[in-house]
C-alpha positions in Angstrom: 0.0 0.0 0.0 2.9 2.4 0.9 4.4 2.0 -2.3 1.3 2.3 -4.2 0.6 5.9 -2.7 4.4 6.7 -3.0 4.2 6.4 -6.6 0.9 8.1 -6.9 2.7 11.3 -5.6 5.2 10.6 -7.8 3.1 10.8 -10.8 1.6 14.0 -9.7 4.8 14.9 -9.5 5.6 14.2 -12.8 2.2 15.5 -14.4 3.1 18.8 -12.5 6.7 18.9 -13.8 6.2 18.6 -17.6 2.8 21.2 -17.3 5.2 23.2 -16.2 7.8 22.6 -18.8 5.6 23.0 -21.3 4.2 26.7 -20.4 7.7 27.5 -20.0 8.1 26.0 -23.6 4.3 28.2 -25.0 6.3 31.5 -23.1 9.3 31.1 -25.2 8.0 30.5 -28.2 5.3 33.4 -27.9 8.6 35.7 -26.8 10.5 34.3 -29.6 7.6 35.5 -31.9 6.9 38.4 -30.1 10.6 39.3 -31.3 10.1 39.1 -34.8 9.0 41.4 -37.2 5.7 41.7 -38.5 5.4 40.4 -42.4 2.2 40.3 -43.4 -1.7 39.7 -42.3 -3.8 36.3 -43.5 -7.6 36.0 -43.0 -9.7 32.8 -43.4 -13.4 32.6 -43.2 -14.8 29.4 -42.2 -16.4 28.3 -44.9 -20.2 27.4 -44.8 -22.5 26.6 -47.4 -24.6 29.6 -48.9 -23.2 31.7 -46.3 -20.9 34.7 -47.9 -21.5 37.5 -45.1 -17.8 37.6 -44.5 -15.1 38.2 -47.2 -11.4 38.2 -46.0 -10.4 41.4 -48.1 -13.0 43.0 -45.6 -11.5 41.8 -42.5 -8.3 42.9 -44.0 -9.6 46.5 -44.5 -10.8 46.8 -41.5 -7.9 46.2 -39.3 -6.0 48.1 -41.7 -8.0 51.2 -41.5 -8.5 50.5 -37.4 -5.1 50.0 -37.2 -2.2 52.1 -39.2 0.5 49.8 -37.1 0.3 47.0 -39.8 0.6 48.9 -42.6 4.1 50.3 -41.3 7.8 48.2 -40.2 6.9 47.2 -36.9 7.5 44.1 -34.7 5.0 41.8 -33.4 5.4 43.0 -29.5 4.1 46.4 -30.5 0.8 45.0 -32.1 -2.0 43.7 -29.8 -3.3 40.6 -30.7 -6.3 40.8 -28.0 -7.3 44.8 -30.2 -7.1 42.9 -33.7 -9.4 39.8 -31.8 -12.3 42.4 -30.6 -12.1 44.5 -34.0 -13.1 41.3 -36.0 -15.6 40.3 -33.7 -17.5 43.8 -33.5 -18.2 43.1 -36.9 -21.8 42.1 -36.9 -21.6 38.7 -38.9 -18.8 37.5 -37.1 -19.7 34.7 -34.7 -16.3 34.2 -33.6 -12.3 35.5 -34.5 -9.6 33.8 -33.6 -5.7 36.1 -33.7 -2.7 34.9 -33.0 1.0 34.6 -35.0 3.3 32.0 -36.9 7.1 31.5 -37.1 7.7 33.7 -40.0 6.2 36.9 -38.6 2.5 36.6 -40.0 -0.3 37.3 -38.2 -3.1 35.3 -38.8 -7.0 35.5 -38.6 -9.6 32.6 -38.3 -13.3 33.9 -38.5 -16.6 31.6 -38.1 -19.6 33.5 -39.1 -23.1 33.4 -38.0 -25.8 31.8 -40.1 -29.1 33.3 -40.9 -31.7 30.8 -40.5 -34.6 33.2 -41.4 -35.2 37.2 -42.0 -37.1 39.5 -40.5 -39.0 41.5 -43.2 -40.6 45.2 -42.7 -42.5 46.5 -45.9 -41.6 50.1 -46.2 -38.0 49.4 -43.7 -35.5 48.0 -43.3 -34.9 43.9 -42.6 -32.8 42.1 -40.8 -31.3 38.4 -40.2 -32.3 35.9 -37.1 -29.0 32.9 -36.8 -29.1 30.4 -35.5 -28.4 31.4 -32.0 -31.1 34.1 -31.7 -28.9 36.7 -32.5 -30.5 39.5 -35.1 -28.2 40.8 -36.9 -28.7 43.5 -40.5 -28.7 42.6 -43.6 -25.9 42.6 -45.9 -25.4 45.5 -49.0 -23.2 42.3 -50.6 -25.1 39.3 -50.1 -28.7 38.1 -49.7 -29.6 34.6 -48.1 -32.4 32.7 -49.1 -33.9 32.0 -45.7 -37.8 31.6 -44.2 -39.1 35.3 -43.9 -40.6 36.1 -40.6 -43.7 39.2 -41.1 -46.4 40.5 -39.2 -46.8 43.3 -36.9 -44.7 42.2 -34.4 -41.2 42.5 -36.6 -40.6 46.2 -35.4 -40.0 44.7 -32.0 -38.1 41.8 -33.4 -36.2 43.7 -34.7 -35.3 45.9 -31.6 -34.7 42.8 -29.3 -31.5 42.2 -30.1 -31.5 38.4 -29.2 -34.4 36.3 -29.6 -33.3 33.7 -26.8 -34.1 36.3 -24.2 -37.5 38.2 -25.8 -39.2 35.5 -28.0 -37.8 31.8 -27.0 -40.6 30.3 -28.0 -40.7 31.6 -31.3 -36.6 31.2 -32.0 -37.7 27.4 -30.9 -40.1 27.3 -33.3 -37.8 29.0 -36.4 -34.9 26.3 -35.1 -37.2 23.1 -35.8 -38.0 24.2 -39.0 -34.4 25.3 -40.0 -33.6 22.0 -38.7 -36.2 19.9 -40.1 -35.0 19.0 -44.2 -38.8 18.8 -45.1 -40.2 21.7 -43.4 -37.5 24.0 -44.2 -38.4 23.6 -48.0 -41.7 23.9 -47.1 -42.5 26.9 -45.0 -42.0 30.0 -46.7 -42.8 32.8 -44.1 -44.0 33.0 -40.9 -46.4 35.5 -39.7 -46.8 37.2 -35.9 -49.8 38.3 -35.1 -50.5 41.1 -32.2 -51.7 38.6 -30.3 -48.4 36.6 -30.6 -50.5 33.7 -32.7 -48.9 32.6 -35.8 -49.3 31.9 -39.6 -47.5 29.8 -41.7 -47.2 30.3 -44.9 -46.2 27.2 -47.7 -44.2 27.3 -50.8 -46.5 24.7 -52.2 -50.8 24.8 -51.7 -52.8 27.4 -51.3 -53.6 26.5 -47.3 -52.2 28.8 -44.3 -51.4 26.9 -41.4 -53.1 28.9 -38.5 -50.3 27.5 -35.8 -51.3 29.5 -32.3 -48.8 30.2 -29.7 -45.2 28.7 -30.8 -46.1 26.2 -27.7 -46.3 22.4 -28.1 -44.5 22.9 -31.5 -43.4 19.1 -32.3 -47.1 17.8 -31.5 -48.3 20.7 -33.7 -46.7 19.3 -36.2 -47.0 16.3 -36.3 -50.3 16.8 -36.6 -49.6 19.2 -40.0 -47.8 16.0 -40.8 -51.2 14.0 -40.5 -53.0 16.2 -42.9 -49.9 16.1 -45.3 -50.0 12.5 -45.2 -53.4 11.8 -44.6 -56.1 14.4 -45.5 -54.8 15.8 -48.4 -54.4 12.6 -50.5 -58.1 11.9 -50.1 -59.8 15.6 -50.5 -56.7 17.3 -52.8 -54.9 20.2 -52.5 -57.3 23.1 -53.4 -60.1 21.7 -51.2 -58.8 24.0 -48.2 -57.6 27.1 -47.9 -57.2 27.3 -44.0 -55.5 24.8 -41.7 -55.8 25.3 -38.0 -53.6 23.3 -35.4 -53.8 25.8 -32.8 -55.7 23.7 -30.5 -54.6 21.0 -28.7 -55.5 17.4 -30.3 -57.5 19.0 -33.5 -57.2 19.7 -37.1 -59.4 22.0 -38.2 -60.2 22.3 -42.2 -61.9 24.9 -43.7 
């Protein structure tokens, strides 16, 4: 038993030792680096499907134009890695920026951006984007995503919340399971918010709304759309209705 503990310690020991060998290693290698000259500035985007929010030349400019250092002779110690960092990441489509250096001098830039999983739209102003985490963000003078529109009276206040997560869970749950769902993403067009905080969908194929109700109980909602998909419209066709209602708990309304 004695031995046992004694060479317990003496692994701790020796997990203690090399952690410290090896920030002693990270701290001379950044001071070796920050002793080198800077030579240049590399940004990558993280590439996502149908997302182009981001471009690297933009990035570029704007450190540039924040920061006159890195267009002049200077060496890496006199440029703040941590600035460069929060610049990127005030700009409103980045999710995330990563900013640190390589051997030769180079400082480089890794940016993930937020995806728009539907857009808020205002008829006479202007828009804005909903990702994926609730965030809203503005739309983009360089590039337009198609996404599911959200409408309705409500979008002035949408619009001002900031983050969905906090003001309108229920309805950012609702815009995630269709954003998620392969089917339903093709198929729902626009959502609309009444003043009442009911909703409407809206299909890109038929005729029928989809009066929906609170965004509450969403997956047994539906599945019951999925019933009259499946079920109801085989037998009656697809211009028989021009209302669906689910809104209530256990029914489908036609009318």
């Amino acid at each position: 038993m004695e031995k046992g503990k004694r060479w317990k310690i003496k692994k701790q020991a020796i997990f203690v030792l090399l952690a410290l060998i090896l920030l002693v290693f990270i701290g001379f290698i950044e001071h070796k680096a920050a002793d080198k000259p800077f030579t240049g500035l590399e940004v990558y985007v993280e590439g996502i499907s149908d997302v182009y929010f981001v471009e690297e030349k933009d990035v570029i400019k704007l450190l540039e134009n924040e920061f006159p250092v890195l267009g002049n002779k200077q060496m890496l110690e006199g440029i703040s890695l941590h600035d460069l960092e929060k610049k990127v990441e005030s700009h409103p489509f980045v999710k995330n920026a990563e900013v640190f250096t390589d051997l030769k001098g180079k400082i480089i830039v890794k940016v993930s951006q937020h995806v728009p999983m539907a857009r808020i739209v205002r008829p006479m102003a202007a828009d804005g984007y909903i990702s994926t985490e609730g965030k809203v963000l503005p739309t983009s003078p360089h590039y337009t995503s198609r996404v599911m529109t959200i409408e309705g009276v409500k979008t002035g206040e949408l619009l001002q919340a900031g983050d969905l997560s906090e003001s309108y869970p229920g309805l950012l749950e609702l815009i995630r399971y269709i954003h998620k769902d392969k089917f339903w993403n093709a198929q729902i067009s626009a959502v609309e918010v009444l003043g009442n905080g009911d909703l409407i969908l809206y299909q890109q194929v038929g005729k029928q709304t989809i009066e929906f109700g609170k965004p509450e109980e969403i997956e047994d909602k539906f599945s019951r759309i999925n019933i009259y998909y499946k079920e109801i419209l085989p037998q009656k066709g697809w211009n028989t209705y021009s209302r669906v209602n689910v809104k209530f708990k256990g029914q489908i309304v036609c009318e």
